[in-house]
C-alpha positions as semicolon CSV with decimal commas, in nm:
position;residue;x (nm);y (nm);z (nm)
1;X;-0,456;-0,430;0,774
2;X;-0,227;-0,654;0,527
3;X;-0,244;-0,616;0,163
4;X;-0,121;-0,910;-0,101
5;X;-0,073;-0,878;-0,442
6;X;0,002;-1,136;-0,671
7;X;0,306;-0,984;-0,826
8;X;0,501;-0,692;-0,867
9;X;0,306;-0,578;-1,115
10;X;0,061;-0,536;-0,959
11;X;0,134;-0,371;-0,629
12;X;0,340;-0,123;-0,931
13;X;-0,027;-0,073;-1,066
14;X;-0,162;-0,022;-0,705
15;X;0,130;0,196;-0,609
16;X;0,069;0,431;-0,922
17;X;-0,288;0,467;-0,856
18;X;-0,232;0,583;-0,511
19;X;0,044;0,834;-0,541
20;X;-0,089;0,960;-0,870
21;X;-0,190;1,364;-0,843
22;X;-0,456;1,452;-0,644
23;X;-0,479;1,109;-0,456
24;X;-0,279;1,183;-0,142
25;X;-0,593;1,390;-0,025
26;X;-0,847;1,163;-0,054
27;X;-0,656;0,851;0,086
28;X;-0,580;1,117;0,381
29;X;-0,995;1,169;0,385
30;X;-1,047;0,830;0,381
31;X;-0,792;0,702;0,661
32;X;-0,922;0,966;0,922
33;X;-1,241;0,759;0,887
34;X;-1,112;0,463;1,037
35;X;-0,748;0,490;1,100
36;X;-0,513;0,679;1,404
37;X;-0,272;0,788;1,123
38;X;0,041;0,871;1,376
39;X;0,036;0,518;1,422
40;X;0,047;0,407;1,088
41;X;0,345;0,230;0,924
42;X;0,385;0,073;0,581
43;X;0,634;-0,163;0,469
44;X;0,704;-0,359;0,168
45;X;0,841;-0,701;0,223
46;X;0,896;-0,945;-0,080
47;X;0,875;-1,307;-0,064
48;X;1,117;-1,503;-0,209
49;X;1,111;-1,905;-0,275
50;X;1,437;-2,083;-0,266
51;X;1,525;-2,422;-0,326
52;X;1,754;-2,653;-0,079
């Protein structure tokens, strides 16, 4: 699974939503639905355009 946001904004607004109180359990609920969550790794890579 990939997800793309337009800008740091909004991955900031995503971010906050998720880790917010109370949301780590039902993301947790959620993932055991379709995910094996040992093997589940998260990164956060930034794209940057450069001229030359």
């Amino acid at each position: 699974m990939r997800l793309v946001f337009p800008d740091r904004a909004a991955y900031l607004a995503w971010a906050a939503m998720i880790f917010a109180p109370g949301s780590g359990e039902q993301v947790i609920a959620d993932e055991l639905k379709f995910l094996e969550r040992s093997r589940t790794r998260a990164y956060v890579v930034e794209e940057r355009v450069t001229s030359g």
